[in-house]
N, C-alpha and C positions, 0 to 999 in steps of 0.2 A: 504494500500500500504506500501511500505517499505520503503519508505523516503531514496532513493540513490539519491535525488536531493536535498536535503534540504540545507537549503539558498543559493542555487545556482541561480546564472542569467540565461536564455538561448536565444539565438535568433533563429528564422523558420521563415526561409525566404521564400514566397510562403504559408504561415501560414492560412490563410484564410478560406480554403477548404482542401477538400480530405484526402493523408497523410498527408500535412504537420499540417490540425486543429488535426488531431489525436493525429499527437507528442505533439504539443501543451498541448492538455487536459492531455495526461498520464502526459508529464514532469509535473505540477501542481498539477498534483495529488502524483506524488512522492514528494511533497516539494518545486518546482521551481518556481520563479516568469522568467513568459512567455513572449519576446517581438514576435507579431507576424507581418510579413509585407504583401505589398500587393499592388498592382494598382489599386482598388475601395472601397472607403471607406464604401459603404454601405456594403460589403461584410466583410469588418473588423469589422466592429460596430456589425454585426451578428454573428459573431467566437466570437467576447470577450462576447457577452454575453451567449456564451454557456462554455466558457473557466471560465468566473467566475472574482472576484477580483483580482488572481494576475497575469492575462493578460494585456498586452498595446497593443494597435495594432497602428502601424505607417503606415500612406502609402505614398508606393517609386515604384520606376520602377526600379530593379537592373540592367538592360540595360543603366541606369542613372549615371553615376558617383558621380555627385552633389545629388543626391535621396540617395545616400550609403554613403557618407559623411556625410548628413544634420541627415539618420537613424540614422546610429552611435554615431553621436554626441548628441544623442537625446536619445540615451538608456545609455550612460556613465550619462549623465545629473542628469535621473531622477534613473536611480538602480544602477549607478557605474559598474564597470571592466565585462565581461563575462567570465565564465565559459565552454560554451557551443557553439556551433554554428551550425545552421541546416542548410546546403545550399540546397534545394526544392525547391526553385520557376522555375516551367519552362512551356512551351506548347509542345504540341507532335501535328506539322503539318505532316500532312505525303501527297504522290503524288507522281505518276509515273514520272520516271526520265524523260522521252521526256516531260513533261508539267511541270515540277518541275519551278517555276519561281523565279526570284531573289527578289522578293518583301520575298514570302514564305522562302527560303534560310534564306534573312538577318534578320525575325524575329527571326526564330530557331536558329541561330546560337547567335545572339544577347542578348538573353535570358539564355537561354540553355550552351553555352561555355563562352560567355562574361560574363555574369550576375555572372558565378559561379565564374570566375578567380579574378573578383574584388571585390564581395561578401566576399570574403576570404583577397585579399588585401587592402581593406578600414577596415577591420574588426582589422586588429591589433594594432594600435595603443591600441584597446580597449581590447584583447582578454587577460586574463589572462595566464601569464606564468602556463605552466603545462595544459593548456585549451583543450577541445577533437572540434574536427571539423568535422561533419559529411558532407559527400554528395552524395546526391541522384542519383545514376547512373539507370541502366535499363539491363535489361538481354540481349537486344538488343546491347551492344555494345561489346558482340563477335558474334556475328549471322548475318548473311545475310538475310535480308526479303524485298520480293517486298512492294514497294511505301516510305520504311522509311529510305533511302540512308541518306536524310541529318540529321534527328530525331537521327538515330543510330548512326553517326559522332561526334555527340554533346556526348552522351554519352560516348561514346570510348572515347574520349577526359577527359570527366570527372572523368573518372576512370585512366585514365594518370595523372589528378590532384593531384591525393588521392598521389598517391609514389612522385610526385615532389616536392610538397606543403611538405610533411613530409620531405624532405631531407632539403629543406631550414629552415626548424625550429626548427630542431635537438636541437639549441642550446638552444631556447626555449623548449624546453621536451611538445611542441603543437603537439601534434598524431592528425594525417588526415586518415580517412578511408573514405572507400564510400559504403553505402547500395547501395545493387542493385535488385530491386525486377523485378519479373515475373508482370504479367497484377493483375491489383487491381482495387476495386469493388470503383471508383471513380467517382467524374460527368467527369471524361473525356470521356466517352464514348458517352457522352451529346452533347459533343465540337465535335467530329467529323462524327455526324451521323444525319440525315434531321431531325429525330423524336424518341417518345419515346420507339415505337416499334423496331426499327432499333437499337437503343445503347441496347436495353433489348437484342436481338440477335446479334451484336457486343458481349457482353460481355458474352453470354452465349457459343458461336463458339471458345471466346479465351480460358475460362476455361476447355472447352474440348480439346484445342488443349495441356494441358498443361498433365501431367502423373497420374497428382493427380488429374484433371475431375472435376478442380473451379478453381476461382480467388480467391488471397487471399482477405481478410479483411484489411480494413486500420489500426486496431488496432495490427494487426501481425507486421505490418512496424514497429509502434508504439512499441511495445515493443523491435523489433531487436535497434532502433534508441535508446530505453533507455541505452540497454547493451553499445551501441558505445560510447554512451554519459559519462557511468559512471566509476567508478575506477575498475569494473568489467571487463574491455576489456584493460584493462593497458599497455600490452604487447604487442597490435595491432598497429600499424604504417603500415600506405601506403596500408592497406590488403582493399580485398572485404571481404564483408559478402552478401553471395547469399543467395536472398528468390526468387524463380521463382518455388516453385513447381516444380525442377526437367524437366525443358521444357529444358536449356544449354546441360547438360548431361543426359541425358537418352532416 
């Protein structure tokens, strides 16, 4: 690898699983020591030992206030200042607007919009001036699709983050982007389908719904998040970086 993270801190929030273990392994492999977080710890203590020595995995609820303080003050602790910051942790509830319920609502949003807004504002005390902040949006939040009205909200929201968040820290020279990817080869297809069959055709319906006739890889995220993360994308402030396989436009 090419060591663009070398002695660099990073935090992946939602780190655990899917994309965010992916970023995880690349950043360490380019040089980073990795904090990764998460709300079950057997699922952390499994990512670190795929991730290697200079992973930590903490677990926090970022829907939590007190959990995003306690993180933070827990990775200044033991690695000092960040460089880095991954905001990914979220769920994708989806359901038809007339049955949509407000339990489902305040998860997704709670997660998803809140997680990310304070994910980002518990995180500065500790974030290094000059620090890149990535956050994981969805291609869904310029598209209209039945059943994801609140899922897609949250994103549209999160990609509203990326330009606000950068205006406020101008003065800090902390650049906010947000990946946005197309459907990815995740266990989330796990999380919203009865069985193994069913998420195998979930996932195989959405990569043909897409131009390019797949889902991406988690390691494709994984390297777009590197570029965001490094001195390589220096010049980005507030922007998307689209990976959806051309499903937005075309």
């Amino acid at each position: 690898m090419s060591g663009k993270l070398n002695n660099k801190v990073a935090v992946v929030t939602g780190g655990s699983s899917g994309i965010g273990l992916s970023i995880a392994k690349r950043f360490v492999e380019e040089g980073a020591k990795v904090v990764i977080t998460g709300r079950n710890q057997a699922t952390i203590d499994a990512a670190i030992r795929e991730i290697g020595p200079n992973g930590l995995g903490i677990q926090g609820d970022v829907s939590n206030l007190a959990d995003l303080t306690r993180i933070y003050q827990t990775v200044e602790q033991k690695l000092g200042k960040v460089d880095t910051l991954i905001v990914n942790a979220g769920v994708y509830v989806l359901g038809p607007l007339a049955d949509f319920t407000e339990d489902q609502f305040d998860k997704v949003s709670d997660i998803n919009f809140k997680g990310a807004f304070f994910s980002v504002q518990k995180a500065l005390p500790v974030l290094k001036d000059g620090a890149s902040v990535v956050l994981i949006s969805s291609t869904v939040n310029g598209k209209g699709i039945p059943n994801h009205a609140a899922y897609s909200a949250t994103k549209a929201a999160v990609r509203s983050l990326a330009r606000s968040f950068s205006a406020d820290l101008l003065d800090r020279k902390i650049r906010v982007n947000a990946l946005t990817p197309g459907p990815v080869d995740t266990p989330v297809f796990a999380s919203v389908t009865a069985n193994a069959d069913e998420a195998a055709a979930m996932k195989e319906a959405m990569g043909n719904f897409t131009p390019v006739k797949r889902v991406a890889s988690s390691k494709e995220l994984a390297a777009a998040a590197l570029y965001l993360a490094s001195d390589d994308s220096a010049f980005m402030l507030g922007a998307e970086l689209l990976l959806d396989g051309g499903l937005r436009d075309l």
